[in-house]
C-alpha positions in Angstrom: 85.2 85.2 158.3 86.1 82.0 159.7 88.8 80.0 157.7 89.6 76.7 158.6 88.2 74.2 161.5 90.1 73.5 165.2 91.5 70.4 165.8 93.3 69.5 162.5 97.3 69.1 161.8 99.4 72.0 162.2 102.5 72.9 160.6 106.0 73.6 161.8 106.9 77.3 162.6 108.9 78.2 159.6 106.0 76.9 157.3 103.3 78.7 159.3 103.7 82.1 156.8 105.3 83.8 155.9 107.1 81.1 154.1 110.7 81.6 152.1 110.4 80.2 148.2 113.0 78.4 146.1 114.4 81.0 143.4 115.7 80.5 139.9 118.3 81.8 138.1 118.1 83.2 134.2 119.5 81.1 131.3 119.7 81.5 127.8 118.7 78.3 126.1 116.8 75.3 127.8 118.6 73.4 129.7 119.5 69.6 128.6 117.5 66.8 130.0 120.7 65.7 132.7 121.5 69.2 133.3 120.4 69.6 136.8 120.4 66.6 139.7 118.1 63.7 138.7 117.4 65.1 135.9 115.5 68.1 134.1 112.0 68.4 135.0 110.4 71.5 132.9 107.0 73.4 133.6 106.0 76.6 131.9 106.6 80.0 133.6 103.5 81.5 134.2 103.4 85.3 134.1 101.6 86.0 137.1 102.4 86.2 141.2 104.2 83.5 143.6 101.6 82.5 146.2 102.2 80.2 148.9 99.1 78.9 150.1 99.5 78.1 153.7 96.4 76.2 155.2 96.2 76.0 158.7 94.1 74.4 161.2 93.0 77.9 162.4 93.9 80.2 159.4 94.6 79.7 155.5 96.6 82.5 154.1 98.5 83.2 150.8 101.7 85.1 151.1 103.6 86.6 148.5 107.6 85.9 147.5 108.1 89.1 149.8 106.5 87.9 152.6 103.0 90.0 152.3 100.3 88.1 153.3 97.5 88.6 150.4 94.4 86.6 151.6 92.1 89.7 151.2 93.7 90.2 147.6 92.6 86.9 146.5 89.6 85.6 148.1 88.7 83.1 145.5 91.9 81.0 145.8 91.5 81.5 149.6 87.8 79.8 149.7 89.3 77.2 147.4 92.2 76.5 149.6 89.5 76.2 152.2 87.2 73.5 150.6 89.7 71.7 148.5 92.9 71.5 150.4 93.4 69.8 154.1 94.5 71.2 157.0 98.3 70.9 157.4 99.2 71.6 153.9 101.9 73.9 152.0 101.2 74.5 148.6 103.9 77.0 146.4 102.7 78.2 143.3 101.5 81.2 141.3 98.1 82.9 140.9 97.5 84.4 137.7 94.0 85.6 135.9 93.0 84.7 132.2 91.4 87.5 129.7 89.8 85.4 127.2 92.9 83.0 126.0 96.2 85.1 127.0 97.1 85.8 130.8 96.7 89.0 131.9 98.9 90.6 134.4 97.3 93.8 134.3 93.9 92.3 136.0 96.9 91.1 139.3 98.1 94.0 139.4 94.5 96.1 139.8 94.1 93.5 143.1 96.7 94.9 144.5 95.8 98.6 144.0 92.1 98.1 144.9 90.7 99.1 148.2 89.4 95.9 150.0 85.5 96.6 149.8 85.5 96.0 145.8 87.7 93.3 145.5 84.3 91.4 145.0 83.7 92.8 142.0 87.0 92.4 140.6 86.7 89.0 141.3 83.1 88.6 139.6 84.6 89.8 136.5 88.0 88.7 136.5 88.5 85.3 138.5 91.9 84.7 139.5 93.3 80.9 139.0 96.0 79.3 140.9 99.0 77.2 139.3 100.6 74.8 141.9 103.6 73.6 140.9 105.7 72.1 144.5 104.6 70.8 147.7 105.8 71.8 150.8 103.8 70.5 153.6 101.5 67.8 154.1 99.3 66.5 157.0 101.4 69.3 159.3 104.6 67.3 157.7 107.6 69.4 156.1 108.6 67.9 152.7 111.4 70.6 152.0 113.8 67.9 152.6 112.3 65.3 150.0 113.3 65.3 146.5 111.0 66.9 144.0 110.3 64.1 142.3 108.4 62.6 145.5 106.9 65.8 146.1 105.5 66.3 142.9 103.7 62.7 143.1 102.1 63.8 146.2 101.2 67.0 144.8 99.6 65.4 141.8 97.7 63.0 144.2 96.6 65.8 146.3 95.5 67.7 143.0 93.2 64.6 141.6 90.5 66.3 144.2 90.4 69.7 142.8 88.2 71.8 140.8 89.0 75.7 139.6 90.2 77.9 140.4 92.9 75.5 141.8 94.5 73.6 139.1 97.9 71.4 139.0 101.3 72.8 136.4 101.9 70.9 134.1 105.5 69.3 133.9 107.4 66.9 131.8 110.6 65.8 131.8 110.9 65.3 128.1 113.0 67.8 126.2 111.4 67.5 123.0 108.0 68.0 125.0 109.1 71.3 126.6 110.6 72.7 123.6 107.1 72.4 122.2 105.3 74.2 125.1 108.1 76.7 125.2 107.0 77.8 121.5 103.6 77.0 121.7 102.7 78.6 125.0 103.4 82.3 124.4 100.3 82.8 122.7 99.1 82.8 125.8 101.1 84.7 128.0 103.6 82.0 129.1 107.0 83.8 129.3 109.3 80.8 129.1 110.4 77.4 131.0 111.5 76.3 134.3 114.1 73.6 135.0 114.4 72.2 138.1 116.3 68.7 139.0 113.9 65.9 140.0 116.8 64.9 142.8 116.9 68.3 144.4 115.5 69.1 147.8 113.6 72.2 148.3 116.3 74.8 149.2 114.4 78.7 150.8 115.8 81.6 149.2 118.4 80.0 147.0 118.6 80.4 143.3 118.7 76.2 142.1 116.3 76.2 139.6 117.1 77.3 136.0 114.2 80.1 133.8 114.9 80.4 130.3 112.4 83.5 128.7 110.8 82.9 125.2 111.6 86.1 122.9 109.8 86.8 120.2 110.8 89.9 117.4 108.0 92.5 116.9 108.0 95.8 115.3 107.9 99.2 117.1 108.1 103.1 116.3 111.2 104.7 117.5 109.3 107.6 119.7 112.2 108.9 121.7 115.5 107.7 123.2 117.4 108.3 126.2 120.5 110.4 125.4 121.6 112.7 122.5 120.0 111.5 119.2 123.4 111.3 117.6 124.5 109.2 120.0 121.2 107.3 121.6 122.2 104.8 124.7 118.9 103.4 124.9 115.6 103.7 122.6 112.0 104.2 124.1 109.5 102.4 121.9 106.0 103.6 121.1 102.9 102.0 119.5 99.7 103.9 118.4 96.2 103.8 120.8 93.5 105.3 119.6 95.4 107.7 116.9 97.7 108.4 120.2 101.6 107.3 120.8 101.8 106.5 123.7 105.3 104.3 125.2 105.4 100.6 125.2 108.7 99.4 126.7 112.3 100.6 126.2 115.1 98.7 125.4 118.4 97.6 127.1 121.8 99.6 126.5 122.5 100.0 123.3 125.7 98.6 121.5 128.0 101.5 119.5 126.7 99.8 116.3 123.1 99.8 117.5 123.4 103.4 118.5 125.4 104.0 115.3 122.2 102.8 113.5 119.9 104.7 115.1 121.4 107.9 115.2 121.9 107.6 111.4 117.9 107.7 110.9 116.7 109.6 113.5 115.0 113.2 112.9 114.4 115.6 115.7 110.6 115.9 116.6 108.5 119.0 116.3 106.2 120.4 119.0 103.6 118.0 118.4 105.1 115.0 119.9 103.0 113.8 122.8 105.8 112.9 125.2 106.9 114.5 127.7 110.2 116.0 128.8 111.2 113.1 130.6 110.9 109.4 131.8 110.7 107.2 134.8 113.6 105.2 135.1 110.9 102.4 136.8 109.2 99.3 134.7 106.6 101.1 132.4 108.3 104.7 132.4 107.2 105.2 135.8 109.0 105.0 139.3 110.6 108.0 141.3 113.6 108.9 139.3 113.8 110.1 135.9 115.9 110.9 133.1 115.7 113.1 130.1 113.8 112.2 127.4 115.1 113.1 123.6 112.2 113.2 121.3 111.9 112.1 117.7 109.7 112.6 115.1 108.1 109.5 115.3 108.5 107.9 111.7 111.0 105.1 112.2 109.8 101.5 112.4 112.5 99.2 114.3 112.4 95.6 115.2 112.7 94.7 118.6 113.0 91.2 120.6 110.7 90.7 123.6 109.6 88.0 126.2 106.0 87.4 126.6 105.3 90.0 129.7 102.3 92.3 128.7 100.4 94.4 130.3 97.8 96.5 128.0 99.8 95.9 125.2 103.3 97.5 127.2 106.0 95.5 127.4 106.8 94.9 130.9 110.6 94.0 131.0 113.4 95.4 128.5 113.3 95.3 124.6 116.5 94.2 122.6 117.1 96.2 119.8 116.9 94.2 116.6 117.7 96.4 113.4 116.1 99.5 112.1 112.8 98.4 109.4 113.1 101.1 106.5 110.6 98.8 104.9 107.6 100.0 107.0 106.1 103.0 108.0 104.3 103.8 111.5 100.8 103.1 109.9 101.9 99.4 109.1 101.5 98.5 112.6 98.3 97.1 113.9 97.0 100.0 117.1 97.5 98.5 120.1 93.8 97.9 122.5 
């Protein structure tokens, strides 16, 4: 498939894909308004994939943070790129795909894992949408060097002319006004805010801007844990499906008063608990390595903090243990779909 027409601007070799992104760093509260050079400006962390759309005079491509070039992935931001951004242009962002009104990263990740002749259909039912939030290239022109605040004017000006699936970030730079979409957001899927400094230049591969995660406290059952079960380091969470426990996230190392807890309310299991033996030490239990798994009968609630990162009602990144809930019982807690 032809992507792009001849004779249009081109870009300079280090912007020609794949392209090196800005980074942030973790903090732990939201970042004041003259935190950062020039002043905070906040957009929402969307839970979905860095793209870098790269459009050429002779190719468009998007490429991932690591450098993988994912046009075939994501063929509906690709012919959007094509119709509704010039010839010349950089544009750094992420793509992410909507089930009903919450993001859903689950829906990414079965792009990735899909062989190339049915992407189609993954894209008929599940449209992927595309988030720009910086500008890095315009009319074959390297804006790296501007500050953000003049790169995100052109990027908005470049963005009056689009339609879906392409479709601008918002940002403020308003403290009160992020604080707001930093609670309100989750709902959705929105795992936190982004600070970056309106007088900072666009710096590859460098950790400038600030991320700060919304957690929210939720209720789990306390299906196994990962050492001796009078002395637990970490605990592996469950949640019923379909009159099944099955594992949901696990938390981070465990404090001697956390584990102290625990260990004070925790039964061995019988032989009909579902898990097995042991447990990936990878993001969802998965991944090469594992570890012994110590089974419990699965009849403690505990409370848990987590960010906003689902997928298929799993927690994708590490739970904080809260405190142990003697108040409710495993059937208290809504099955997850």
């Amino acid at each position: 498939m032809r992507l792009s027409a001849p004779g249009l601007p081109g870009l300079p070799p280090e912007l020609a894909g794949p392209v090196a992104v800005e980074l942030a760093r973790p903090v732990k509260e939201i970042p004041p308004a003259h935190a950062l050079p020039g002043g905070c400006v906040y957009e929402p962390k969307w839970d979905g994939y860095r793209l870098v759309i790269v459009r050429q005079a002779g190719s468009t491509r998007l490429w991932s943070k690591q450098g993988r070039d994912l046009t075939d992935r994501f063929p509906d931001v690709a012919a959007a790129a094509i119709a509704q951004v010039p010839a010349g242009t950089v544009v750094d962002g992420e793509v992410v795909i909507w089930n009903g009104d919450r993001l859903d990263f689950g829906l990414l990740q079965r792009r990735m894992v899909t062989a190339a002749s049915r992407i189609g259909g993954l894209v008929a039912a599940s449209p992927a949408s595309y988030v720009a939030f910086d500008l890095l290239a315009a009319g074959g022109a390297d804006l790296r060097g501007e500050r953000l605040a003049r790169r995100r004017t052109a990027l908005e000006a470049l963005a009056e002319r689009w339609a879906p699936p392409l479709q601008l970030s918002p940002s403020t730079s308003d403290p009160a006004e992020a604080l707001r979409w930093f609670e309100d957001f989750r709902h959705a899927g929105v795992e936190g805010l982004v600070a970056k400094g309106a007088g900072t230049r666009y710096a590859p591969g460098r950790r400038e801007w600030l991320k700060v995660k919304s957690w929210e406290s939720t209720e789990v059952v306390a299906g196994g844990v990962i050492g001796p079960i009078g002395a637990p380091s970490q605990l592996v969470a469950g949640r019923y499906r379909d009159g099944e426990l099955v594992v949901v996230g696990r938390t981070g190392p465990l404090s001697p008063a956390q584990s102290a807890e625990l260990a004070a309310v925790l039964r061995p299991a019988d032989g009909l608990h579902p898990w097995p033996d042991r447990i990936g030490t990878g993001a969802f239990g998965g991944g090469r390595l594992s570890v012994p798994l110590t089974r419990i009968a699965p009849t403690t609630v505990v409370e848990i903090s987590a960010d906003a990162a689902l997928q298929a009602g799993v927690f994708r990144h590490p739970l904080r243990f809260l405190r142990v809930r003697p108040d409710l019982r495993p059937e208290d807690l809504p099955p997850i779909s």
